[in-house]
C-alpha positions in Angstrom: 113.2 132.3 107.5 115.7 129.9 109.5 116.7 131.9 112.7 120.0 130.8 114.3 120.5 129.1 117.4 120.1 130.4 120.6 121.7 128.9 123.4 120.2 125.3 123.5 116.6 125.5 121.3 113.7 124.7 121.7 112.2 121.7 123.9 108.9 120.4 122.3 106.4 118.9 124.9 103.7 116.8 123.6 101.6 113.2 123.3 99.6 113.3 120.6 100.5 112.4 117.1 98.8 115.7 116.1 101.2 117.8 116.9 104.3 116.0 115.2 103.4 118.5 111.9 104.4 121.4 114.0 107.4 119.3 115.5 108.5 118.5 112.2 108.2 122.0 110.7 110.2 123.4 113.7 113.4 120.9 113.3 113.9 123.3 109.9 113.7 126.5 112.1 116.2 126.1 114.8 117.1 122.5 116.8 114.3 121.1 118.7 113.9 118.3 121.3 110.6 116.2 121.1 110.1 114.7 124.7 106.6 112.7 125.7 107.4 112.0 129.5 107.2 114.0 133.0 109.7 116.4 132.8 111.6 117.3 136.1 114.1 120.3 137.2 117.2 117.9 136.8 116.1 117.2 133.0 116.1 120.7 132.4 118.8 122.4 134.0 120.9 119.4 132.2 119.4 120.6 128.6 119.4 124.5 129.1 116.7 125.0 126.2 115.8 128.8 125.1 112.4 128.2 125.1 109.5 125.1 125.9 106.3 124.7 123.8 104.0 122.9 125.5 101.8 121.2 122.8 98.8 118.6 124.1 100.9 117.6 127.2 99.0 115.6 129.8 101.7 116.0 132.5 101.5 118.9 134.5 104.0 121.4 134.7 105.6 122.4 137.9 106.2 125.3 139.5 110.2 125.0 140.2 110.3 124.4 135.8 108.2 127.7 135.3 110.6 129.5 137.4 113.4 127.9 136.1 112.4 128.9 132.3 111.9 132.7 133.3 108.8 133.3 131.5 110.3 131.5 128.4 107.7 128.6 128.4 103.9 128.3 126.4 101.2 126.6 125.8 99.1 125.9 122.3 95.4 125.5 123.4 92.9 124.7 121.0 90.1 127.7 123.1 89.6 131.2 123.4 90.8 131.8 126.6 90.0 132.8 129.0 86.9 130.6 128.1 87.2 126.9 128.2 90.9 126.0 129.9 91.3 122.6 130.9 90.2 119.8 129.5 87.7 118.8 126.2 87.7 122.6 125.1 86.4 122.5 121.6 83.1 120.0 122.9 83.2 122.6 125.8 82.3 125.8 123.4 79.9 123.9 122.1 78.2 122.8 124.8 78.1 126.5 126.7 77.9 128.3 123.4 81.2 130.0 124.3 83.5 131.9 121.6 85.8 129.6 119.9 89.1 130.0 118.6 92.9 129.4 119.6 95.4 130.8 122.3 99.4 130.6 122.6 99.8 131.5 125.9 102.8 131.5 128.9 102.3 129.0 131.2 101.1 129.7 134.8 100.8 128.0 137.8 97.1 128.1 137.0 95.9 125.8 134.3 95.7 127.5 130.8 95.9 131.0 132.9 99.2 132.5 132.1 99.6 136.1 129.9 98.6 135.7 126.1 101.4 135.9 123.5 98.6 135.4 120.6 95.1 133.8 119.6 92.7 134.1 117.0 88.5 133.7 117.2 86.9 131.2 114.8 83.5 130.3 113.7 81.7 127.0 113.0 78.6 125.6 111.3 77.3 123.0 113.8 75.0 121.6 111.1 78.4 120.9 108.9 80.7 120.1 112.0 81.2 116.8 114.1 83.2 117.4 117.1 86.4 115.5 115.4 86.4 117.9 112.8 86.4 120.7 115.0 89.4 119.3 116.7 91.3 119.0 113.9 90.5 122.4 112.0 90.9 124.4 115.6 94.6 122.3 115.8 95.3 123.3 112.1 94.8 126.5 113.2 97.1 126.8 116.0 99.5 125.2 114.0 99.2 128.1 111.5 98.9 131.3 113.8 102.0 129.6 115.8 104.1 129.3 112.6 103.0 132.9 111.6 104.4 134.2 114.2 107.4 132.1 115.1 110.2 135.0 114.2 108.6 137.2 116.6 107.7 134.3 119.2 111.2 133.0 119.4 113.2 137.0 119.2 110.6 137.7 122.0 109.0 140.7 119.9 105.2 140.1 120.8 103.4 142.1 123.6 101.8 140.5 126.3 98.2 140.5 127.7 96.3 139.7 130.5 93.4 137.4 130.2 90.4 139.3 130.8 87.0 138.0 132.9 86.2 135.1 134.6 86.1 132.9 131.7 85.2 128.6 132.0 87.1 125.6 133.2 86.3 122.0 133.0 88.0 119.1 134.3 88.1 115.4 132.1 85.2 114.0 134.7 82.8 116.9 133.6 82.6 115.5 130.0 82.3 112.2 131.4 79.0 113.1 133.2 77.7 114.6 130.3 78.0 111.4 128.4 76.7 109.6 131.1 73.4 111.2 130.2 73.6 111.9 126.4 75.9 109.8 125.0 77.9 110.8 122.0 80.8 109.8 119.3 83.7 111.5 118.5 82.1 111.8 114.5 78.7 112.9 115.6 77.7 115.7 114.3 77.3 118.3 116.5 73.9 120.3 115.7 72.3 116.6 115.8 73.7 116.7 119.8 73.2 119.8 121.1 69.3 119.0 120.0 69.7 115.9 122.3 71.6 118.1 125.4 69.3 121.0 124.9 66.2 118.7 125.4 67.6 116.3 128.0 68.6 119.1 130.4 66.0 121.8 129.5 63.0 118.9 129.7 
């Protein structure tokens, strides 16, 4: 279905190549601005969009845009939140043996804390998984429950949700310490490393 326009559209924020599929599949469902850099209040006021996606953004978005957008902003992470926000969070539900899926979510002042629009719990075979493959079938995913439910994301006809517990957050450094000690590759497989983290940290 192509919905009309609604004020200004949509403003797509991203920097990875892996989200251009969803970019490209918007531009045929209302008009949509790609933008990579640090977006700042001026930007936005200027472009008046109905609605931001934030998509594998590595800026961080400020308080005076969140305002500014009146709840009309989310975020597509690749996690079952409230478990794993931040950063790395398929390796992450691996590692803590976390649940595993994807969350479209509003964007909060807290990192990957804001109400939750939709997500979806998934399930992997770690002895047919490397961690790259993971990242690309959890993103595939997101892709598909955010198309799925695009009429109702963009009319506003979903009911919000509060995330519920405690949950996990990890910062880029914490990954980096792991690998310190047990080093691993994007394609390794990922039964053949939790054998090596398992008996390096349980030894």
């Amino acid at each position: 279905m192509i919905l009309k326009l609604q004020d200004r559209g949509v403003l797509f924020l991203t920097n990875n190549v892996i989200t251009i599929s969803l970019f490209d599949w918007l531009r045929g469902q209302c008009e949509v601005y790609l933008y990579s850099e640090y977006l700042h209040i001026d930007q936005l006021k200027e472009w008046k969009p109905s609605l931001i996606v934030s998509y594998n953004y590595k800026y961080l978005i400020e308080k005076d845009i969140i305002d500014y957008m009146k709840e009309n902003i989310i975020n597509l992470h690749i996690s079952y939140l409230p478990w794993n926000r931040g950063s790395d969070p398929n390796i992450w539900s691996f590692i803590d043996d976390t649940p595993k899926g994807v969350t479209i979510h509003q964007i909060s002042t807290r990192l990957d804390a804001g109400k939750i629009l939709y997500q979806k719990e998934c399930h992997f075979e770690t002895e047919q998984e490397t961690f790259e493959t993971s990242y690309w079938k959890l993103n595939q995913l997101i892709i598909e429950l955010f198309k799925e439910k695009w009429e109702d994301i963009w009319t506003k006809k979903y009911i919000l949700f509060e995330q519920k517990g405690i949950g996990s957050y990890h910062k880029r450094r914490d990954l980096e310490r792991i690998k310190e000690k047990v080093p691993f590759e994007w394609n390794d497989n990922i039964s053949d490393f939790l054998v090596r983290y398992n008996a390096f940290y349980k030894k």
